[in-house]
C-alpha positions in Angstrom: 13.3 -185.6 111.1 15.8 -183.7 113.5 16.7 -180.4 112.7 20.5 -179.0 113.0 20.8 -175.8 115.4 24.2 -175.5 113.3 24.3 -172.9 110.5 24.9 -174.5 107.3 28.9 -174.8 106.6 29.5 -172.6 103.5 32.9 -172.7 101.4 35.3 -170.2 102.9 37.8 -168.7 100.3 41.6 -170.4 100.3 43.0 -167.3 100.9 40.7 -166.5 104.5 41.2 -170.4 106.0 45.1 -170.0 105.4 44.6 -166.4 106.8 43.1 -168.1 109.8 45.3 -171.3 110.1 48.4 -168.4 110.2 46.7 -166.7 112.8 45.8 -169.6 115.0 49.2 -170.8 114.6 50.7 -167.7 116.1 47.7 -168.0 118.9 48.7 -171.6 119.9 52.6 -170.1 119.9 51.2 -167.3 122.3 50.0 -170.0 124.5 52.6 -172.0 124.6 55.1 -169.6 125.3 52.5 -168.3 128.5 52.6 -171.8 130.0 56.6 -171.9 129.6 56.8 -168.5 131.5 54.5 -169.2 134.1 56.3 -172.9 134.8 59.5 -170.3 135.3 57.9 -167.9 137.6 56.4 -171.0 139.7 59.8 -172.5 139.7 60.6 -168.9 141.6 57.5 -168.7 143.6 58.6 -172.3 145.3 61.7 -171.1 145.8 60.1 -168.3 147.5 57.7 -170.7 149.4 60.7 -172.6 150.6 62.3 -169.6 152.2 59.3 -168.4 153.7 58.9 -171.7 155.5 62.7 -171.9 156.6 62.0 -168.5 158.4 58.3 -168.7 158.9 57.4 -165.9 157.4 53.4 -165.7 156.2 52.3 -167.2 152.6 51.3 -164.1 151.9 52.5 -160.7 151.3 49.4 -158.6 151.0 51.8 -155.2 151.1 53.8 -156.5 147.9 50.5 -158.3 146.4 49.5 -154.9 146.0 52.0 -153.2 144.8 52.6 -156.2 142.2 48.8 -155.2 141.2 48.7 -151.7 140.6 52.3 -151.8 138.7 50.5 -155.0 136.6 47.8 -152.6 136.1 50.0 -150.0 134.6 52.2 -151.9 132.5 48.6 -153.4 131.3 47.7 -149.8 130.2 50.7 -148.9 128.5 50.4 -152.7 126.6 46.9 -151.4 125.5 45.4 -154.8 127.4 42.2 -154.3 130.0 44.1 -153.7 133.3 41.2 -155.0 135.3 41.6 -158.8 133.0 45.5 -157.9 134.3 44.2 -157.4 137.4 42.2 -161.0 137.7 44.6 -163.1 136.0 47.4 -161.4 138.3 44.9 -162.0 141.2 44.3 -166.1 140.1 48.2 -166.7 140.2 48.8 -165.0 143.4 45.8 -167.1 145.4 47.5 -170.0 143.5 51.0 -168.8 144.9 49.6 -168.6 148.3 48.0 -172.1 148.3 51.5 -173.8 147.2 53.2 -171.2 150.2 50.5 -172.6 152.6 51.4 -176.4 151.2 55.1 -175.9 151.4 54.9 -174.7 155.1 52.6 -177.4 156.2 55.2 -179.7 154.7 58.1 -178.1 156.7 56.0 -178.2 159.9 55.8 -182.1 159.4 
């Protein structure tokens, strides 16, 4: 016979699973109000990327990347969120900036 590595499911009071069903709700609003905003900063970002490419200026911006970081950083410490997590995700959307810059140039160049 094969045993379960699950923990047995137990009856979770009415009032707790609508508890949590409210709060996953609000969660899965959360998220998709972060994907709509970063659709509308990548909408900028391209626009950005074109630019760069008209004048060929570099992909990246290391002088503003890290200014955009440390003031990221402190609005993340007023907001009471980890500013190094602030500091990551802030750091993943930049390198992902940079790559579309690098692709929109390449594409000018052709």
């Amino acid at each position: 016979m094969a045993t379960s590595d699950a923990a047995p499911r137990r009856e979770v009071d009415p009032a707790v699973r609508a508890e949590l069903e409210s709060l996953r709700d609000s969660i899965d609003n959360i998220d998709a109000a972060l994907v709509h905003i970063l659709a509308e900063r990548f909408k900028y970002t391209q626009r950005v990327g074109r630019l760069k490419a008209e004048h060929a200026l570099p992909p990246g911006d290391p002088a503003r990347e890290a200014r955009q970081i440390a003031r990221l950083r402190t609005l993340a410490e007023t907001a009471k969120l980890d500013p190094a997590f602030a500091e990551k995700l802030l750091g993943f959307i930049i390198s992902e900036v940079i790559r579309h810059h690098e692709q929109i140039a390449e594409a000018t160049r052709s």
